[in-house]
C-alpha positions as CSV (number, residue, x, y, z in Angstrom):
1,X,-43.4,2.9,26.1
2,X,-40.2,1.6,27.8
3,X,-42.1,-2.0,29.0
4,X,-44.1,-2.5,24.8
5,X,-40.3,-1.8,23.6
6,X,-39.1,-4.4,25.0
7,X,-41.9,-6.9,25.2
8,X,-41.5,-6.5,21.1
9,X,-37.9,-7.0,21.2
10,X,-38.2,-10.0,23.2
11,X,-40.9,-11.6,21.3
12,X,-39.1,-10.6,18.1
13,X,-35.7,-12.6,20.0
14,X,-38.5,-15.8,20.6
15,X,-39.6,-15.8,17.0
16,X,-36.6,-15.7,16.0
17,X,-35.3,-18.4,17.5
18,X,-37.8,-20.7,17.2
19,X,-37.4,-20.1,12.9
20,X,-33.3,-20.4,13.8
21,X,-34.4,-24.0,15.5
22,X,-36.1,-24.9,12.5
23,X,-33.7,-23.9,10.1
24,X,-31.1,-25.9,11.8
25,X,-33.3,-29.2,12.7
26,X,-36.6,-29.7,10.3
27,X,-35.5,-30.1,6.5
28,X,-39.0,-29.0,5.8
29,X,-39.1,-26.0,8.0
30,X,-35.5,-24.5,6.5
31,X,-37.0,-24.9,3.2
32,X,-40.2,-22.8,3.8
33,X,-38.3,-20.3,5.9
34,X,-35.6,-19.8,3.9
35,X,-37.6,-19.2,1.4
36,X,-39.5,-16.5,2.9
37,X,-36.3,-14.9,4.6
38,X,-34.9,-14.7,1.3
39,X,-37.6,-13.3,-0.6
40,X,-38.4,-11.2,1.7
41,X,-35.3,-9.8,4.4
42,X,-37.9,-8.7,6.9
43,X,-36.7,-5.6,8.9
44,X,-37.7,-7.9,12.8
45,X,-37.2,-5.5,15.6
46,X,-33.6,-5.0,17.4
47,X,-32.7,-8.0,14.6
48,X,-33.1,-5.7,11.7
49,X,-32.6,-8.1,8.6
50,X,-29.4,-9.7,9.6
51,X,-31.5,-13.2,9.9
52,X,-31.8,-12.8,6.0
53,X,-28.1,-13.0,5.5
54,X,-27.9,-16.3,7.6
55,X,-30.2,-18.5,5.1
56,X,-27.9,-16.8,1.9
57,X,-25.8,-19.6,2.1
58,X,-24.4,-18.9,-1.5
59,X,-23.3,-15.9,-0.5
60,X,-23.1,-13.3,-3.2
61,X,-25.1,-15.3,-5.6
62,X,-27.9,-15.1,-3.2
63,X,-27.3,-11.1,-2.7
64,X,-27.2,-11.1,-6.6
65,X,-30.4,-13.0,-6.7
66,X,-32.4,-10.3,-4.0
67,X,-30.5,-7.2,-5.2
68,X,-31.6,-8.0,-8.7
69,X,-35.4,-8.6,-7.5
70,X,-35.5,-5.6,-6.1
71,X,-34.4,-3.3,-8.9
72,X,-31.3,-3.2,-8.2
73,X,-31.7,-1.0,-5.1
74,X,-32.7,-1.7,-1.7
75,X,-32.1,-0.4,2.0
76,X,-30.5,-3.2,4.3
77,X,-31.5,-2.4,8.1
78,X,-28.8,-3.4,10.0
79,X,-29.3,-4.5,13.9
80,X,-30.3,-1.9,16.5
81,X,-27.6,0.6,17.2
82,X,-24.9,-0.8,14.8
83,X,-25.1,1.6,12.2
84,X,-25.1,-1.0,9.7
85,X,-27.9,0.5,7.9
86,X,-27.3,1.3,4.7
87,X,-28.6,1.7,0.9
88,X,-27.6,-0.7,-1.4
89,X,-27.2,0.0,-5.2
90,X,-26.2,-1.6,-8.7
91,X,-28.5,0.8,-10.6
92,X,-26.0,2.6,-13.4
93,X,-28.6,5.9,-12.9
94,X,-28.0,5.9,-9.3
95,X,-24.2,5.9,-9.8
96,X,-23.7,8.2,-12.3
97,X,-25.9,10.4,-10.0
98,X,-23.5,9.6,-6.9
99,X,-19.9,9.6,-8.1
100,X,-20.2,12.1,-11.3
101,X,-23.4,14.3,-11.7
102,X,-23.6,15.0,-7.6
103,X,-19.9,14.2,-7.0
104,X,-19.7,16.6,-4.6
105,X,-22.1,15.7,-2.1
106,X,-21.2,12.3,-2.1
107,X,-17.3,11.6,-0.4
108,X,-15.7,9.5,1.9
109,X,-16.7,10.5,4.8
110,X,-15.5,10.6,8.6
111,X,-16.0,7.0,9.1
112,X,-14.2,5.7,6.0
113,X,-11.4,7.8,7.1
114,X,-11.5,6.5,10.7
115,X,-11.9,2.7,9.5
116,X,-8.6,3.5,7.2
117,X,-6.9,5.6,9.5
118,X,-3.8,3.7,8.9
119,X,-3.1,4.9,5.6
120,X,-3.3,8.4,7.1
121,X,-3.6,11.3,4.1
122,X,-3.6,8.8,1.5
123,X,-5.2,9.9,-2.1
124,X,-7.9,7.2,-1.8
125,X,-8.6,8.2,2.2
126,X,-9.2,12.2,1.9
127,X,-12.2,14.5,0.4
128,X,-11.8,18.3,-1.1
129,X,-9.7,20.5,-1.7
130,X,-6.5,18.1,0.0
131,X,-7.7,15.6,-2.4
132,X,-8.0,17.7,-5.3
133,X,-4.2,18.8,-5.0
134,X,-3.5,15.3,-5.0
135,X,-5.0,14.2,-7.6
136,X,-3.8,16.9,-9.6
137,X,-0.2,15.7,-8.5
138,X,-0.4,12.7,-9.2
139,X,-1.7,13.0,-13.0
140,X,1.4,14.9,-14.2
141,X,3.5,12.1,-12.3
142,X,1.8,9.8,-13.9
143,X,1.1,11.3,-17.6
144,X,4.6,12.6,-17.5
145,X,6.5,10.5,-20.5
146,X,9.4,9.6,-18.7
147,X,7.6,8.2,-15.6
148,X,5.5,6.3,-18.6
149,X,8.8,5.3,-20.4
150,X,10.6,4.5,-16.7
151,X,7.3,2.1,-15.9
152,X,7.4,0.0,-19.0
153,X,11.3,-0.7,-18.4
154,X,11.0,-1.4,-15.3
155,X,8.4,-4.1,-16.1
156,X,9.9,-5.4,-19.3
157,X,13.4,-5.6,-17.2
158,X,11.5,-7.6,-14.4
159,X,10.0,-10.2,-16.7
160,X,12.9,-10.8,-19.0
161,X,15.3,-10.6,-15.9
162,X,13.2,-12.7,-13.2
163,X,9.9,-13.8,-14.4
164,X,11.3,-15.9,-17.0
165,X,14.1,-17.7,-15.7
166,X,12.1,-18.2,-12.4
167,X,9.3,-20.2,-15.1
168,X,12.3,-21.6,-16.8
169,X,13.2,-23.5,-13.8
170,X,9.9,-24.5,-12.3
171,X,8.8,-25.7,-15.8
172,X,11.8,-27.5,-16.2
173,X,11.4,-29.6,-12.2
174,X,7.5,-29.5,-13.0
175,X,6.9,-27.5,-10.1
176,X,3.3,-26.5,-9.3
177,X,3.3,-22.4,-9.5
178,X,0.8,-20.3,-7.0
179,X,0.4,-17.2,-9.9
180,X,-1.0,-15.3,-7.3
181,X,2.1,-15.6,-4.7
182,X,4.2,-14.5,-8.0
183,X,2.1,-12.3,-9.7
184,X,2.0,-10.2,-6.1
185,X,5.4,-10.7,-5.6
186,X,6.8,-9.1,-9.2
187,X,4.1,-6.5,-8.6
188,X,5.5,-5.5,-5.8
189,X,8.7,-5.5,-6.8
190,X,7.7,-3.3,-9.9
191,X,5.8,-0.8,-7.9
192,X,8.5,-0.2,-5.2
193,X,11.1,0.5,-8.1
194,X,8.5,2.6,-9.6
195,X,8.1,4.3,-6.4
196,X,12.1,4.5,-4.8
197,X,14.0,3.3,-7.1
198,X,14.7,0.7,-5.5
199,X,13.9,-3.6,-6.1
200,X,13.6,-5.2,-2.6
201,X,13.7,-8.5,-4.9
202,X,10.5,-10.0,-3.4
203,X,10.3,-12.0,-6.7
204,X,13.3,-14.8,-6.6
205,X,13.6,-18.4,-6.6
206,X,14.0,-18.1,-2.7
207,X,10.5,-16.6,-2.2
208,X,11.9,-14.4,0.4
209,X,9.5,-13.2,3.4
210,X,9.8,-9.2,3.0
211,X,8.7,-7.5,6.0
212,X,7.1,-4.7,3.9
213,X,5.2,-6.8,2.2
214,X,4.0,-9.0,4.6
215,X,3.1,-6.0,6.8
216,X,1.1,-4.6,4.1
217,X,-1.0,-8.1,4.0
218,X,-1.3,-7.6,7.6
219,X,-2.5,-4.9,7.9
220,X,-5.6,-5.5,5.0
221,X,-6.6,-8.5,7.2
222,X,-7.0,-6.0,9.9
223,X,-8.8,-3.1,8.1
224,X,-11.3,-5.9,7.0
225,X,-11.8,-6.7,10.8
226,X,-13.0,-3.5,10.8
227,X,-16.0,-3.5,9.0
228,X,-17.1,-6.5,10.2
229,X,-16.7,-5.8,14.2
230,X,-18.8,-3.2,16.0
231,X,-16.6,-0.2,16.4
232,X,-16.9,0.1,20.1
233,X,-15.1,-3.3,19.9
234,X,-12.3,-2.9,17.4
235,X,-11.6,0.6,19.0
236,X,-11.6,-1.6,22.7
237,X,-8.8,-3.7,20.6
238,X,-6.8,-1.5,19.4
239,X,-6.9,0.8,22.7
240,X,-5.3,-2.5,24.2
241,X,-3.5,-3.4,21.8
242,X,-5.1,-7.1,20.7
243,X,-5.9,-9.3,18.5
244,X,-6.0,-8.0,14.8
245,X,-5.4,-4.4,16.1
246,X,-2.3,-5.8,17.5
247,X,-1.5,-6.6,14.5
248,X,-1.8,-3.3,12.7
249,X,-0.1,-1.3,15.3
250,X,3.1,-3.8,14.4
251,X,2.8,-3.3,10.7
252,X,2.0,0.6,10.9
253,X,5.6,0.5,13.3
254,X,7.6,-1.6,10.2
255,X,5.8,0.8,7.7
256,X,6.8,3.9,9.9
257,X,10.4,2.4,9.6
258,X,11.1,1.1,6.4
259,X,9.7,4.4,4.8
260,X,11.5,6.4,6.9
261,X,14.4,4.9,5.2
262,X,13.6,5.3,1.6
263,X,12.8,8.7,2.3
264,X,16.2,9.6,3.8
265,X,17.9,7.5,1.7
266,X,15.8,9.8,-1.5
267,X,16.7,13.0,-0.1
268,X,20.2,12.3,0.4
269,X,20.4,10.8,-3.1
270,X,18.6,14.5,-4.4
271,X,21.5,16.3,-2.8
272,X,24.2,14.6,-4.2
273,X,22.4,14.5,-7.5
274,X,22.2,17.7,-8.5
275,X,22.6,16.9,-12.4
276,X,20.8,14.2,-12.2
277,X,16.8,13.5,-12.9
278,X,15.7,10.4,-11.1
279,X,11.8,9.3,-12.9
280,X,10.8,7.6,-9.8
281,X,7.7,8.8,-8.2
282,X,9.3,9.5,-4.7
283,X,11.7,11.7,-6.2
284,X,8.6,13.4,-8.0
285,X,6.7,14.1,-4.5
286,X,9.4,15.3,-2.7
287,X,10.0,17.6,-6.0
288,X,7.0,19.0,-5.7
289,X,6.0,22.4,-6.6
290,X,4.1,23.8,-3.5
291,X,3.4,27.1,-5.3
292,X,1.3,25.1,-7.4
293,X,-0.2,22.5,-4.8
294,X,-0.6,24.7,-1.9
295,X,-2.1,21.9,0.6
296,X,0.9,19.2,-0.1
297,X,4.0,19.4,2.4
298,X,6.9,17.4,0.5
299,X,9.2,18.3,3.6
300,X,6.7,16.4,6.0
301,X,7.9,12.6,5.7
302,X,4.5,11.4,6.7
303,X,2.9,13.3,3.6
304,X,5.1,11.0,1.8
305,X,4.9,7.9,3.5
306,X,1.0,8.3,2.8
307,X,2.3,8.5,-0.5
308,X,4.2,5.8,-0.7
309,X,1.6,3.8,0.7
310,X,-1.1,4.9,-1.6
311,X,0.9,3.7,-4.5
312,X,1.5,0.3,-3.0
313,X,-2.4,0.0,-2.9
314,X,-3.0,1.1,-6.7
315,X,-0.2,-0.4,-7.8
316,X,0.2,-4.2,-6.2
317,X,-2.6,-5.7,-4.8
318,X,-5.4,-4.4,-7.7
319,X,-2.9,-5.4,-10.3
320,X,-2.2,-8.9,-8.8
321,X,-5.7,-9.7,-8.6
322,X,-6.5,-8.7,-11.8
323,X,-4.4,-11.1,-13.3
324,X,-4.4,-13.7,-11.3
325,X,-8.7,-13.6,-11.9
326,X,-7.4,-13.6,-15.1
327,X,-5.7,-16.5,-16.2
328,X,-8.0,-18.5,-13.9
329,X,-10.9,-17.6,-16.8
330,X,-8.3,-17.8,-19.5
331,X,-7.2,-21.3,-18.5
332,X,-11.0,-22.8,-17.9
333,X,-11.7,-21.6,-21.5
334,X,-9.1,-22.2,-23.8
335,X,-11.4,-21.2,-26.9
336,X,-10.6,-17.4,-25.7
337,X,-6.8,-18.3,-24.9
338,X,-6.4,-19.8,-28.7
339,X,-7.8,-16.4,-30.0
340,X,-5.6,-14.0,-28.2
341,X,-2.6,-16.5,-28.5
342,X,-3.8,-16.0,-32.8
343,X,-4.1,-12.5,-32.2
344,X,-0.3,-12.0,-30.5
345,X,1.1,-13.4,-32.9
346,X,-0.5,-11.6,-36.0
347,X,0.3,-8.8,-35.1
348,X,4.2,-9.9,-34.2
349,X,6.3,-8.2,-36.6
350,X,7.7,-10.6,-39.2
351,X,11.5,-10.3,-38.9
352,X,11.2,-11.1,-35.2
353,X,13.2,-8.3,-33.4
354,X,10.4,-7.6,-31.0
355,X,13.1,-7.9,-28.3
356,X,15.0,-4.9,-29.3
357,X,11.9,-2.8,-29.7
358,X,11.9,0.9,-28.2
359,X,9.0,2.0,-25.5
360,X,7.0,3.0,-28.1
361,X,7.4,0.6,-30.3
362,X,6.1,-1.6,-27.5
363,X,3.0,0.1,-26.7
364,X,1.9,0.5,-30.4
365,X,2.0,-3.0,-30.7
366,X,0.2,-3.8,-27.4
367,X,-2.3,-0.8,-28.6
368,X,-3.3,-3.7,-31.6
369,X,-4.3,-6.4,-29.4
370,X,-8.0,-5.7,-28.9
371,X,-9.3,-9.1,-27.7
372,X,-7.0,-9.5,-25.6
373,X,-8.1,-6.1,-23.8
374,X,-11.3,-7.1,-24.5
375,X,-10.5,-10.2,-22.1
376,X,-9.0,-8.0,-19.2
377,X,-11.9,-5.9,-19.4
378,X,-14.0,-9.1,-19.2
379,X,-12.1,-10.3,-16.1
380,X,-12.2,-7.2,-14.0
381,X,-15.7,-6.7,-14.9
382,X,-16.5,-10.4,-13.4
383,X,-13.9,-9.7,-10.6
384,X,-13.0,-6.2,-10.1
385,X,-10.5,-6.0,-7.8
386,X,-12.0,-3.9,-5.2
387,X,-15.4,-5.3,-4.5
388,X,-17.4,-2.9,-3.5
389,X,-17.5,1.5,-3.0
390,X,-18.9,3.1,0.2
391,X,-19.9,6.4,0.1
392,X,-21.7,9.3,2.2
393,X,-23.6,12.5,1.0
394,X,-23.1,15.5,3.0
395,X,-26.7,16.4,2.4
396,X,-30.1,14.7,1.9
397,X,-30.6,13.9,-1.5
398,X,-33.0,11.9,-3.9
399,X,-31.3,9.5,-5.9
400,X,-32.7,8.8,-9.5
401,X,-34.2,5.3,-8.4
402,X,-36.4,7.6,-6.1
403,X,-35.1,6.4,-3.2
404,X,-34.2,9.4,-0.2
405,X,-30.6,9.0,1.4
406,X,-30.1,11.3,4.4
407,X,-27.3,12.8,5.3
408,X,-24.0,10.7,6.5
409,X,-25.6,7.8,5.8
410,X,-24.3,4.7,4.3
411,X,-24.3,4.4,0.4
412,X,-22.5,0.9,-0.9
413,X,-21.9,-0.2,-4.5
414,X,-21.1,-3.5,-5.0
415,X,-19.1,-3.8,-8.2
416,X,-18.7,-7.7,-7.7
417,X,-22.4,-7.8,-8.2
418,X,-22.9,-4.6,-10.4
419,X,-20.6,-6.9,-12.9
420,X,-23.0,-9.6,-12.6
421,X,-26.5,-8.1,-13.0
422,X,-28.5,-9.2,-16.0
423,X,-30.8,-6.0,-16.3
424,X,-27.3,-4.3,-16.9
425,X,-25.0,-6.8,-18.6
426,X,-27.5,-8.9,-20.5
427,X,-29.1,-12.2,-19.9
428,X,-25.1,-13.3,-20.7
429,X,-24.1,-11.5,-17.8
430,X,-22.4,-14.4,-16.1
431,X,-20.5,-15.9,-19.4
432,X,-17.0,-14.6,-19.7
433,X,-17.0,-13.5,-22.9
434,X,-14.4,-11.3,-24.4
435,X,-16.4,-10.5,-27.6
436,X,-18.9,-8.3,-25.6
437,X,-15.9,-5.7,-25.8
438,X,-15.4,-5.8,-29.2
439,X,-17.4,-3.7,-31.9
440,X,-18.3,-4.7,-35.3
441,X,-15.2,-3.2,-36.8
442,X,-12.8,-4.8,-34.6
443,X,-11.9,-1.9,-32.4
444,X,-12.6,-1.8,-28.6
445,X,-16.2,-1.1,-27.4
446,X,-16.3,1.2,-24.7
447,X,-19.3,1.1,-21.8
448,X,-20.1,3.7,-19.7
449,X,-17.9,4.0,-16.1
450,X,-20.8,3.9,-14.2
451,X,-22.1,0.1,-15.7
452,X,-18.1,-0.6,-15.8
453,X,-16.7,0.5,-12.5
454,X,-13.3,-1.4,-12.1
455,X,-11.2,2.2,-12.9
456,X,-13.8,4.6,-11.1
457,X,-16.3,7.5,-12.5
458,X,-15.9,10.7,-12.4
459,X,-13.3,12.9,-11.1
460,X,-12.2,10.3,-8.9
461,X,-11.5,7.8,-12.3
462,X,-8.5,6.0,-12.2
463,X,-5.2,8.1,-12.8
464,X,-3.1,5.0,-13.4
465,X,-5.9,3.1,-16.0
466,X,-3.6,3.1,-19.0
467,X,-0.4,2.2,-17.4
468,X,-2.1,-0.7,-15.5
469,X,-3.7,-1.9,-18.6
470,X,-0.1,-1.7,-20.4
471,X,1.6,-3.4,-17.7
472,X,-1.0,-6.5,-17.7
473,X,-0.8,-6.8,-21.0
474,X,2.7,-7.0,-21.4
475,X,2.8,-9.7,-18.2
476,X,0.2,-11.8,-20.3
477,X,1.9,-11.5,-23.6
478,X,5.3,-12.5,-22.2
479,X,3.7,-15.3,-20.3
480,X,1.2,-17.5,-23.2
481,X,4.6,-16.6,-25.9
482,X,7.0,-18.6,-23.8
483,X,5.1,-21.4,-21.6
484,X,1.4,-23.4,-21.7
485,X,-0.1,-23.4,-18.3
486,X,-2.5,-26.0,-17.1
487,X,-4.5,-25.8,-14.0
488,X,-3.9,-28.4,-11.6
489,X,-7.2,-30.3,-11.1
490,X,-8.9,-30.6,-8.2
491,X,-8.5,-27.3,-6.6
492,X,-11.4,-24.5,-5.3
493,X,-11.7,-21.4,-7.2
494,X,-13.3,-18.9,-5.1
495,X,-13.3,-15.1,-3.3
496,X,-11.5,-14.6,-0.3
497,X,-13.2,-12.5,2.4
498,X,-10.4,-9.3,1.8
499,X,-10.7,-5.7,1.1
500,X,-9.1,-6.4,-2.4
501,X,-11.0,-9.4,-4.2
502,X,-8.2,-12.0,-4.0
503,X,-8.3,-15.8,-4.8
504,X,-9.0,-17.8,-1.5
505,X,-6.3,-20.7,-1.8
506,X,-4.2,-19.0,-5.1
507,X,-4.3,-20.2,-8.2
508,X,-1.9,-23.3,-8.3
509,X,-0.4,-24.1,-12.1
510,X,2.1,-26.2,-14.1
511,X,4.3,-24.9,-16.7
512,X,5.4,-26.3,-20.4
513,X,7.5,-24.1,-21.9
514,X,6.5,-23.7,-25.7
515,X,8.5,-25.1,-28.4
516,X,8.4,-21.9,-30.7
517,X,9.6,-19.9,-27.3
C-alpha cells in the first residue's frame, strides 16, 4: 500500500509539473489548462486543488466566478496534511443555518483562538458562557445614553477641532491627502478617548508615529502570516522569535505596557473621583458589576487590556475602512455624491444653527438622511470590512445546501464575495448603487443579516452597529459640506492582502474647500 501511495503521489508531482511547464511556456497550453483547472479545481493527490488557485490570476473575481458555478458552496481540499480543507459558502440558507438557527454548534473554535492568541480573552476571540457575559457587558456600555451622548462629542469635537483645520490647510497648499492614513488616524484617536479618556493626538498636522498604533498594524501583518504559513512553521518562528512572530512578540510587549498605564492611570483617577462619573468605557469595565457577570474579573488588568484591545478592533480599523471604501465609490460616481450632497442639505434646518445643535438634535437629523445610509450600506456591502468568517461546529451537522460538515472542521464565509454574488444581489450585483437600499416610500430597505453580513447575524450581531453608522455619517456630512474632493488620477484602487479589507496604496486626494462652507 505504502509503494502505490507513493507511486501516485509522484506521478501526480510529474503531471503536475509538466501542466505548470506549460502554463508558464506555451500560450496555447495555459489557455486550455487554465481553463480546465478553473472549471474544474481537481482534488490531484498530496496537491489537493491548490494548482487551481495558481491559474486564478484575478484573484477574487476568479473565486467569485467558481464559487458562483457551484451554487455557491463547495469544499476546497487543501494539500496533504495542512489542514487547509475546508467548506466554502455564500449560500444565505447555509448562513442563517450556521450563525443563527444552529448558533450554537457552530463557534470559534480552538484554532481561531490559537491563530489570535494575541488578543487573549478578547469578545471576538472566546465561545460560551465567557462570551455570553461579555457580550451582555458590553450592550449596556454601549446602549447606555451617556456613553451614546459621550461618543458623538467626542467625534463632533474631533472633526470641528482637528479634522477641519487639518483640511483647511492641506486645501489651502493643495496638498495631496491619503484619507485612509487620516481617516485611521482620527479613528483612532476617537476610539482611545472613547475607551480612556484620553486623545494620544494621532491625528495632527505632524502625522506623528504613535507606538500604539503602529504596534496594532504590526501585529495584523503578523496574525495574517498566520493563516497563510503552516502552523508547524509560524509556531517554529515565534518559538525563536523571527521574522513576523518577532514582530508580534514586540508589539504584544508595547501593548502589555502602554495598557498597563491607562489602567493604572484609570484606577487611580476612580479613587480620587469619588463624585465623579467618567462615560468612558474603561471606567465602565473596571465598574463592573461581577454579581451580575460572574465570569469577568475587572481587578485582573489583563481582562481589561483584552478589553481595550477588543475595542480598538471594532472601533478603528472596521471604521477606517469603511469609509475610506467609501469615498473611493463616492468620488468615481459623482451622480450618487450630487444626491446625498441634495439630500444634506434639504434636510439642513433653515436658520442655519446646526452648529449649536444638542446630541439629539444631531442624530434626528442624521436619522433623515436615507440615501446617504443607503450609500454606506452599499459600500460595506461591496467591501465589508472584514472579508471573510471562519467558523467550526462542535458536531457533525447537515447544512441546508445538503452538504455534511464534520466536526472541527473548517467552515469559511467570504463576505467580500457573498456581497458580490448575482444569485443573491441581482444580476446588478457588481454596480454600486445606493437606490437598492431604498424602498418605494423613501424609507430604508432592510435585507436579511445573513445576505448582508458586514454587522454579523445572530447573537453574535454587531453591538456597536448604530453608533458606527452615526459616527460615519457625521464624518461624511462634515466632510462633502465644507470641501470638494477629487481623486488624483492615475492611482491603483485595490484590496490589500490584511485581515481587515484595507486599500492597498490609500486613497490619495485633493481638497477645494466649498464656497458656501
Amino acid at each position: 500500500m505504502d509503494s502505490i501511495g507513493l507511486f501516485e503521489a509522484s506521478l501526480s508531482l510529474f503531471c503536475f509539473l509538466i501542466f505548470y511547464y506549460l502554463l508558464i511556456k506555451k500560450q496555447s497550453g495555459y489557455l486550455l489548462i487554465k481553463k480546465a483547472l478553473q472549471c474544474y479545481a481537481w482534488n490531484w493527490p498530496v496537491l489537493g486543488m491548490l494548482p487551481a488557485l495558481l491559474v486564478w490570476h484575478n484573484g477574487f473575481d476568479d473565486v467569485m466566478w467558481f464559487i458562483e458555478k457551484n451554487n455557491l458552496t463547495f469544499l476546497f481540499k487543501g494539500p496533504w496534511f495542512t489542514r487547509m480543507d475546508a467548506l466554502i459558502t455564500v449560500d444565505p440558507s447555509n448562513i442563517h443555518h450556521i450563525l443563527t438557527s444552529n448558533f450554537s454548534n457552530y463557534i470559534k473554535g480552538p484554532e481561531f483562538k490559537e491563530i489570535f492568541d494575541f488578543f487573549g480573552d478578547a469578545i471576538f476571540n472566546t465561545d460560551s458562557e465567557l462570551w455570553k457575559n461579555q457580550r451582555l457587558s458590553f450592550q449596556g456600555m454601549l446602549n447606555h445614553q451617556g456613553f451614546q451622548n459621550f461618543s458623538m462629542s467626542v467625534t463632533t469635537s474631533k472633526l470641528k477641532d482637528v479634522l477641519l483645520p487639518l483640511f483647511n490647510h492641506y486645501a489651502e497648499e493643495g496638498t495631496v491627502v491619503d484619507l485612509q492614513d487620516v481617516f485611521g488616524r482620527f479613528m483612532f484617536d476617537t476610539t482611545l478617548v472613547t475607551i480612556t479618556g484620553s486623545d494620544p493626538q494621532c491625528l495632527s498636522t505632524e502625522m506623528p508615529l504613535v507606538q500604539l498604533a503602529k504596534a496594532f498594524d504590526s501585529a495584523g501583518d503578523a496574525i495574517l502570516f498566520r493563516h497563510i504559513l503552516p502552523k508547524f512553521l509560524w509556531k517554529l518562528q515565534k518559538r525563536m522569535r523571527l521574522g513576523q512572530e518577532k514582530k508580534l512578540i514586540e508589539a504584544g510587549a508595547t501593548f502589555d505596557r502602554i495598557c498597563a498605564k491607562y489602567i493604572i492611570e484609570k484606577r487611580e483617577e476612580i479613587r480620587l473621583q469619588r463624585n465623579g462619573e467618567s462615560e468612558d468605557l474603561l471606567t465602565a469595565h473596571i465598574k463592573l458589576d461581577t454579581s451580575k457577570y460572574k465570569l469577568l474579573k475587572p481587578n485582573d488588568d489583563k481582562f481589561l487590556r483584552d478589553a481595550i484591545l477588543s475595542i480598538i478592533v471594532a472601533g478603528r480599523d472596521t471604521t477606517t475602512t469603511a469609509l475610506t471604501w467609501f469615498f473611493g465609490l463616492l468620488l468615481k460616481n459623482p451622480h450618487v455624491e450630487a444626491k446625498i450632497r441634495q439630500e444634506i442639505n434639504t434636510n439642513l434646518p433653515k436658520d442655519g444653527q446646526e452648529s449649536s445643535w444638542s446630541v439629539l438634535e444631531r442624530r434626528a437629523y442624521l436619522n433623515k438622511l436615507v440615501y446617504l445610509h443607503g450609500a454606506l450600506y452599499e459600500a460595506l456591502r461591496l467591501y465589508p470590512p472584514v472579508p471573510f468568517q471562519r467558523k467550526a461546529p462542535l458536531k457533525s451537522d447537515v447544512l441546508p445546501s445538503g452538504h455534511k460538515v464534520d466536526a472541527n472542521s473548517m467552515i469559511l464565509i467570504p463576505l467580500y464575495v457573498l456581497g458580490r454574488m448575482r444569485p443573491v444581489w441581482g444580476d446588478d450585483a457588481l454596480e454600486f448603487k445606493p437606490e437598492r437600499w431604498v424602498s418605494d416610500t423613501g424609507g430604508l430597505r432592510h435585507e436579511t443579516s445573513s445576505k448582508f453580513l458586514t454587522f454579523n447575524s445572530g447573537p453574535r450581531s454587531c453591538p456597536g452597529k448604530h453608533l458606527a453608522m452615526t459616527a460615519m455619517k457625521t464624518i461624511v456630512v462634515e466632510i462633502l459640506q465644507n470641501y470638494d474632493l477629487k481623486l488624483i488620477e492615475g492611482q491603483k484602487i485595490e484590496p490589500k492582502p490584511s485581515l481587515v479589507l484595507q486599500m492597498n496604496n490609500g486613497l490619495r486626494v485633493t481638497l477645494t474647500k466649498r464656497c458656501s462652507a
